[in-house]
C-alpha positions as CSV (number, residue, x, y, z in Angstrom):
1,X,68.2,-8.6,-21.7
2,X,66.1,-9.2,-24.6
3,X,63.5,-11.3,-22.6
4,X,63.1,-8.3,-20.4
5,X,62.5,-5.9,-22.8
6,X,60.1,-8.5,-24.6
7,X,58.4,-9.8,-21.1
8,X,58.3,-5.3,-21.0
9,X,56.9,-5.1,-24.5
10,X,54.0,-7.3,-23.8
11,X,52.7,-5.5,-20.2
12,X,52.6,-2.4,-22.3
13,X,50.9,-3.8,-25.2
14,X,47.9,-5.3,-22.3
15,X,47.9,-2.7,-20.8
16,X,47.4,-0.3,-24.0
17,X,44.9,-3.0,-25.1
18,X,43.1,-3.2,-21.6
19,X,42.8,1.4,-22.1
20,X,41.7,0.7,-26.2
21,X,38.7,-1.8,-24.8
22,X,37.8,1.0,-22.3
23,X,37.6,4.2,-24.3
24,X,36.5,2.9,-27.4
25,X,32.8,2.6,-28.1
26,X,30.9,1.2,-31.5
27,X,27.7,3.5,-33.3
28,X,25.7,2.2,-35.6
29,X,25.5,3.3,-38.8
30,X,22.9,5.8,-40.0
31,X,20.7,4.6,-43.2
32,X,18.1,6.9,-44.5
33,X,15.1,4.9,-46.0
34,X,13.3,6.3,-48.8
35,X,9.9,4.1,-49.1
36,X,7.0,5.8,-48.7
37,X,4.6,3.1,-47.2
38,X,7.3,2.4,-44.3
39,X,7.4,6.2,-43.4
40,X,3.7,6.4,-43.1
41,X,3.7,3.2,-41.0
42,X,6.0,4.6,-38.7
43,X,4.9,7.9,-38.2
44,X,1.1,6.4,-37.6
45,X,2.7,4.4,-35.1
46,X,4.5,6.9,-33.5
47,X,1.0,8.8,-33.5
48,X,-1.0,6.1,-32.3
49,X,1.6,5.7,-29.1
50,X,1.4,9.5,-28.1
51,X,-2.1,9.9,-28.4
52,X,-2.8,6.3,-26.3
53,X,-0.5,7.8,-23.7
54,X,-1.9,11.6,-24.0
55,X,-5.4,11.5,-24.4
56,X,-7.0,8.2,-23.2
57,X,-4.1,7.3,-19.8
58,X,-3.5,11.1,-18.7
59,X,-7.1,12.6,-19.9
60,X,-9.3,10.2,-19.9
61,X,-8.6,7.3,-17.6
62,X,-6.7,10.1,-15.4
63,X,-4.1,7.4,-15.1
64,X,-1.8,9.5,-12.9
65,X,-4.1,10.0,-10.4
66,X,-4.3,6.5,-9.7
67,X,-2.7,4.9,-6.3
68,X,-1.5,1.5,-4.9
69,X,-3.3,-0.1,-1.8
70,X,-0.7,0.0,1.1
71,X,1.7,-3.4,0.7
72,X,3.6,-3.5,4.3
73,X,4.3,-1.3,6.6
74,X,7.4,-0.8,8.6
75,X,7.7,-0.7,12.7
76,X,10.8,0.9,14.6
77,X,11.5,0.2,17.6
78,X,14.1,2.9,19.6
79,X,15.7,2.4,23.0
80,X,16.0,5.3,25.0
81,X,14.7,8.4,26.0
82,X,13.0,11.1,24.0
83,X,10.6,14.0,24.3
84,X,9.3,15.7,21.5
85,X,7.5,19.5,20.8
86,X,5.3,20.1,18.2
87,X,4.8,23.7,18.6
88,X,1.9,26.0,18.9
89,X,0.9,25.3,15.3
90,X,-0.2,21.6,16.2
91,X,-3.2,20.5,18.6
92,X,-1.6,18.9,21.6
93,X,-1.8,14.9,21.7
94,X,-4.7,13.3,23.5
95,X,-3.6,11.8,27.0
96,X,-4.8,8.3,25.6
97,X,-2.1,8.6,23.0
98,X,0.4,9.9,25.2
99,X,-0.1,7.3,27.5
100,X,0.7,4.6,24.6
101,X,3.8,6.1,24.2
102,X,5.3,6.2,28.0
């Protein structure tokens, strides 16, 4: 009897350990730095990082306008038998294409 309710004492215990480890997190702790030199330091650097990014990669080198050469390409090949429409909105295919595709 009282290996039972020990042996039932320790599942509970792992399994309120096993819940502890999962809902428990760790922050770290906050530490406001008075030191004038460091401040200045930092917020240059911060500076120095958003106006790299802002004015010389988006403005100047137009860095997202910039594109990768093609890398692979991809070939599918479907058994069966399909047709396809593409409406009035479209030219229709050349009959050199269509006959690729027969």
């Amino acid at each position: 009897m009282a290996r039972e309710v020990f042996i039932k004492g320790l599942q509970h215990k792992a399994i309120e350990s096993i819940i502890n480890h999962v809902i428990e997190y760790e922050t770290p702790k906050v530490v406001t730095v008075h030191n004038p030199s460091i401040g200045l330091l930092r917020r240059s650097l911060q500076l120095g990082v958003v106006l790299y990014v802002g004015l010389y990669q988006l403005w100047y080198a137009q860095g997202y306008q910039e594109f990768a050469d093609m890398e692979s390409s991809v070939t599918t090949k479907v058994k069966g038998y399909s047709q396809s429409s593409l409406g009035s909105k479209h030219p229709p295919v050349p009959p050199n294409l269509r006959q690729m595709y027969e």
